[in-house]
C-alpha positions as CSV (number, residue, x, y, z in Angstrom):
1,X,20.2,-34.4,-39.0
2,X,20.3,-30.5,-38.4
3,X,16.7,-30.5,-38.7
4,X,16.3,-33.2,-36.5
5,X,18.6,-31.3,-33.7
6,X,16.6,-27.8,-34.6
7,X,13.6,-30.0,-33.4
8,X,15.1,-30.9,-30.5
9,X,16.2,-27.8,-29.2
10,X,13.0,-26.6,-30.0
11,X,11.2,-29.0,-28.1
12,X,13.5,-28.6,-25.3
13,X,13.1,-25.1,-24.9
14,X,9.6,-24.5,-25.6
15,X,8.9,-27.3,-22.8
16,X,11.6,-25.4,-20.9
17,X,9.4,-22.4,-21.4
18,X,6.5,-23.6,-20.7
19,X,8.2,-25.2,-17.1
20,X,9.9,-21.5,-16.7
21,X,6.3,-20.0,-16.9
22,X,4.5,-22.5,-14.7
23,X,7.5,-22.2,-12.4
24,X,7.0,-18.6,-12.3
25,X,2.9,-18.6,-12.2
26,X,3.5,-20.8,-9.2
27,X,5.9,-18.7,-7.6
28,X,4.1,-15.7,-7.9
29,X,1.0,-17.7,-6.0
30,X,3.3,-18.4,-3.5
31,X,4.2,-15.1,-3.0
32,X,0.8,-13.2,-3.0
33,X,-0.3,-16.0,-0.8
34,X,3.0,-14.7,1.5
35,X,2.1,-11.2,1.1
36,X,-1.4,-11.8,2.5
37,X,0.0,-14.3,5.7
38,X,2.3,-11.1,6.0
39,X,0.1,-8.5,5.7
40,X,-2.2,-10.9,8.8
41,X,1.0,-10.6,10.9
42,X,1.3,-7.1,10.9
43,X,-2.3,-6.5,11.2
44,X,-2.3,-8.7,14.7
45,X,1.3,-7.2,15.4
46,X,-0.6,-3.9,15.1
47,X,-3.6,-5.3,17.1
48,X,-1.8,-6.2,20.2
49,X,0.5,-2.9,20.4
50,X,-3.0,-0.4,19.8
51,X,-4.3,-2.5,23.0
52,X,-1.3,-2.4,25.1
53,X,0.3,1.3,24.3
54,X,-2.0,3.0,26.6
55,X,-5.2,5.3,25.9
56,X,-3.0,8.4,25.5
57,X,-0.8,7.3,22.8
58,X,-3.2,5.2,21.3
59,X,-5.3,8.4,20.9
60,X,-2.4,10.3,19.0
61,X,-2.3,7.5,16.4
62,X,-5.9,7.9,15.7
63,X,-5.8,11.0,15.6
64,X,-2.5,10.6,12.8
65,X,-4.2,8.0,10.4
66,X,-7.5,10.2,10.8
67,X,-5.4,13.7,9.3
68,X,-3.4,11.4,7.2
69,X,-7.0,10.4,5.6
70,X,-8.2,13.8,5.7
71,X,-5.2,14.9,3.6
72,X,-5.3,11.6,1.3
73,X,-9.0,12.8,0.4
74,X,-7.9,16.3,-0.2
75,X,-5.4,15.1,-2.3
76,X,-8.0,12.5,-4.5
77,X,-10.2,15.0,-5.1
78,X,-7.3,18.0,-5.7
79,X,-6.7,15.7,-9.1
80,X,-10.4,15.9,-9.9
81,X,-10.5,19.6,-9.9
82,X,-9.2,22.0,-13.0
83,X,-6.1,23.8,-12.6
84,X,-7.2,27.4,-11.9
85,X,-9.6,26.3,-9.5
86,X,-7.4,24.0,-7.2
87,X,-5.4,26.7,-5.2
88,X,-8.9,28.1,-3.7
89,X,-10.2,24.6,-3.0
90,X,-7.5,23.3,-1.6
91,X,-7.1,26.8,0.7
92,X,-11.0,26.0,1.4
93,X,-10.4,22.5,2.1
94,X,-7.3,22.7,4.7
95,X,-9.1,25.8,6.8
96,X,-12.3,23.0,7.1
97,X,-9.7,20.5,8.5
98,X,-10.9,19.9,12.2
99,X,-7.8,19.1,14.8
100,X,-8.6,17.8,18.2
101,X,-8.1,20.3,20.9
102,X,-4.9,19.4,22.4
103,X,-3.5,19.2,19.3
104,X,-1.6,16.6,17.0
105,X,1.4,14.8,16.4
106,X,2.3,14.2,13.5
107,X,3.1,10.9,11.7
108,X,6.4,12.3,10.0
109,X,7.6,13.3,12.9
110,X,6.5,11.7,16.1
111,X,8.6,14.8,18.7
C-alpha cells in the first residue's frame, strides 16, 4: 500500500515536473517573443521622435551615441591591453577622440 502511494506521488510529481518545466519553457518563449515586440516599439517610438525633434537636437543625439561608442571601444579594447601599458593607451586614445566643433552634450547630463 505505501509503495503503491510512493508511486503515486511519484508519478504525480514528476508529471507535475515535467508540466512545471513545459510551463516555464513556454513562458520564457512568450517572453523573449515580448522582449522582441518591445524592443520593435521602442525602436519605432525612437524612429518617429529622431524625425520630429528637429535637425538641431537631432544632431546632439548623434553626436551622444557616436562618443558614447567611441568610449565603449576604448573601453573593449582597454581590457585587451596589459596592465602597465593601459594608462598611456588610454591617454593616447582619449587625446585622438574627435568632438564636433560646437561642442557636445553629453548623455549623462543633457544641461
Amino acid at each position: 500500500m505505501k509503495g503503491q502511494r510512493c508511486g503515486k506521488f511519484s508519478l504525480s510529481l514528476s508529471l507535475s515536473l515535467s508540466l512545471s518545466l513545459s510551463l516555464s519553457l513556454s513562458l520564457s518563449l512568450s517572453l523573449s517573443l515580448l522582449s522582441h515586440i518591445i524592443a520593435f516599439r521602442y525602436a519605432l517610438m525612437g524612429e518617429v521622435y529622431l524625425r520630429s525633434c528637429g535637425e538641431a537636437h537631432r544632431n546632439d543625439i548623434f553626436n551622444q551615441v557616436a562618443l558614447t561608442d567611441k568610449l565603449r571601444a576604448i573601453s573593449d579594447a582597454l581590457k585587451t591591453i596589459p596592465k602597465a601599458q593601459r594608462d598611456a593607451f588610454l591617454q593616447n586614445a582619449l587625446e585622438e577622440i574627435q568632438f564636433p566643433p560646437e561642442g557636445i552634450t553629453l548623455p549623462v547630463d543633457p544641461r
